[in-house]
N, C-alpha and C positions, 0 to 999 in steps of 0.2 A: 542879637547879632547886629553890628554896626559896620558900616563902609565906611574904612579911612583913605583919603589921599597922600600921601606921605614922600619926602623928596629927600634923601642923603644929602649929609650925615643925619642922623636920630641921635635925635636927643632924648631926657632922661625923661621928659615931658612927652615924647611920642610916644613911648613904651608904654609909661604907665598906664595911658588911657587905652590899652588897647586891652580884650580880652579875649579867650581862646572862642573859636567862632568867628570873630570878626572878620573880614575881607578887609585886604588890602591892595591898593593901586601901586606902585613904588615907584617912583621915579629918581632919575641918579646916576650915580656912581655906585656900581658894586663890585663884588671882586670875588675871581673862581678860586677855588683850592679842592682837590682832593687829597686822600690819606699822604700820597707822597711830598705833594705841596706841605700839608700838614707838618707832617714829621719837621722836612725845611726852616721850617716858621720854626720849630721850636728848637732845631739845635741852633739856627740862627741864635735867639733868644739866649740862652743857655751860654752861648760863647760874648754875646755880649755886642753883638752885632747890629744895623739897622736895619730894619725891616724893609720890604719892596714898598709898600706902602704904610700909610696911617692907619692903627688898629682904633682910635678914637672916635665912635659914632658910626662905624664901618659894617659891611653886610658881607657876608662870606655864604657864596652860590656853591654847595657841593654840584660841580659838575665837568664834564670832560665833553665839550663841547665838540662835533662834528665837524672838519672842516667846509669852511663858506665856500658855495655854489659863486658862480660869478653873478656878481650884483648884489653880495648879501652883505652885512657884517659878520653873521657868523653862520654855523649849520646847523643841525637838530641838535639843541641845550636843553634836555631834559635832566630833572635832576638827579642825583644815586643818594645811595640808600647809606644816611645819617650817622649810623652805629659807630661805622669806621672810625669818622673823628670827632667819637664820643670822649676817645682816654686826652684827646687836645682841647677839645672846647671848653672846661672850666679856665682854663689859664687864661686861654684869648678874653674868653668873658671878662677875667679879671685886672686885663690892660685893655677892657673899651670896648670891645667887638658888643657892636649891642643887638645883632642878628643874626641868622644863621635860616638859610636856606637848601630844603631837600624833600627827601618821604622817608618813612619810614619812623616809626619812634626812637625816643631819647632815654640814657640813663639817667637813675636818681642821683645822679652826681652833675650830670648835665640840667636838671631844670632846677639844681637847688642853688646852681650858680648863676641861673638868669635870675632865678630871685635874689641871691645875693649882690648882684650886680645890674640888676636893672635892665635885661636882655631877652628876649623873644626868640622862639623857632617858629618859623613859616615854612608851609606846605607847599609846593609846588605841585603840579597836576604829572602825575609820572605817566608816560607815553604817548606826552604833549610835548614834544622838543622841537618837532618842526613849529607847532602852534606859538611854541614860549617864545622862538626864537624870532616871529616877528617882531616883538614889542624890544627885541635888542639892535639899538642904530649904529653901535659901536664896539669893537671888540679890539682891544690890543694887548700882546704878550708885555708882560713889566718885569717877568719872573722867571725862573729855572724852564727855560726855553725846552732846555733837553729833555724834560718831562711828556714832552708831546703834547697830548690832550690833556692834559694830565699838571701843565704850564700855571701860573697865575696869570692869571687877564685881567686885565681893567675893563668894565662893561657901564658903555650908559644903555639905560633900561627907561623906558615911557612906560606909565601905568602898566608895569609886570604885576599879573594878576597873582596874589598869594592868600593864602587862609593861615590862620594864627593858629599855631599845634597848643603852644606850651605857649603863656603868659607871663609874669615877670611876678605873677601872684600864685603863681602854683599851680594854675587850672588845667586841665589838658585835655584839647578836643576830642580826642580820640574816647579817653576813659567818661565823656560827656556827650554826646552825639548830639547834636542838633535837628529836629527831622521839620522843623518850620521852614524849610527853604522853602 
């Protein structure tokens, strides 16, 4: 197990060296989506549309963020549970997305596209939203407003602490445990 620092966009050189176990710092730009966002993104896609933002080197936070207490950028971001946009995530993988952020495991159609595509899933610590949501200085809607929590945001993020589930080699934390912490 390795400690990386790492700063959006990732490139094809972050990924690779990284391995399931590893801890990650992130700093950046990332960007929320849940299923509904999802769905979005892809009839977007499908009609031929531009996207809210850049899918190239990009990190997508499954999360429906809290709104911000005054004085914060946002409120408890804790992550939700992956599955949801499992039937989306090969596609994005396969225009760029080269991460993806949440708990819970992945389908074999979802990590046979991080390997085909050079892409990683990271764990975030689920029922740590108030905790996650320090390390977030910025939070702004870019996307389908009317979704609520539920919105694309753009998020800068200081060292947001993640652990590598799935690898871009096929490894995956969960079915490997590490107990040398």
């Amino acid at each position: 197990m390795a400690t990386y620092n790492l700063t959006t966009p990732l490139t094809d050189e972050d990924i690779v060296q990284l391995k399931a176990g590893d801890v990650v710092n992130l700093t950046g730009t990332i960007y929320t989506a849940r299923d509904a966002a999802h769905k979005k993104l892809i009839e977007a896609l499908d009609k031929g549309e531009t996207l809210p933002f850049e899918l190239e080197g990009s990190v997508i936070y499954y999360v429906g963020p809290a709104p911000a207490p005054p004085g914060c950028a946002i409120g408890s971001a804790g992550p939700t549970t992956s599955g949801r946009m499992d039937v989306y995530a090969p596609r994005l993988h396969s225009l760029g997305v080269k991460a993806s952020i949440g708990k819970g495991k992945r389908t074999q159609e979802v990590r046979d596209a991080m390997v085909q595509y050079k892409g990683v899933y990271f764990g975030a610590t689920g029922g740590a939203g108030a905790l996650l949501s320090q390390r977030i200085t910025e939070s702004e809607v870019i996307a389908y407003d009317e979704l609520g929590p539920e919105a694309i945001r753009k998020l800068t993020v200081k060292d947001f602490p993640l652990l590598v589930v799935n690898d871009a080699h096929g490894a995956e934390q969960y079915a490997t445990p590490n107990y040398e912490l």
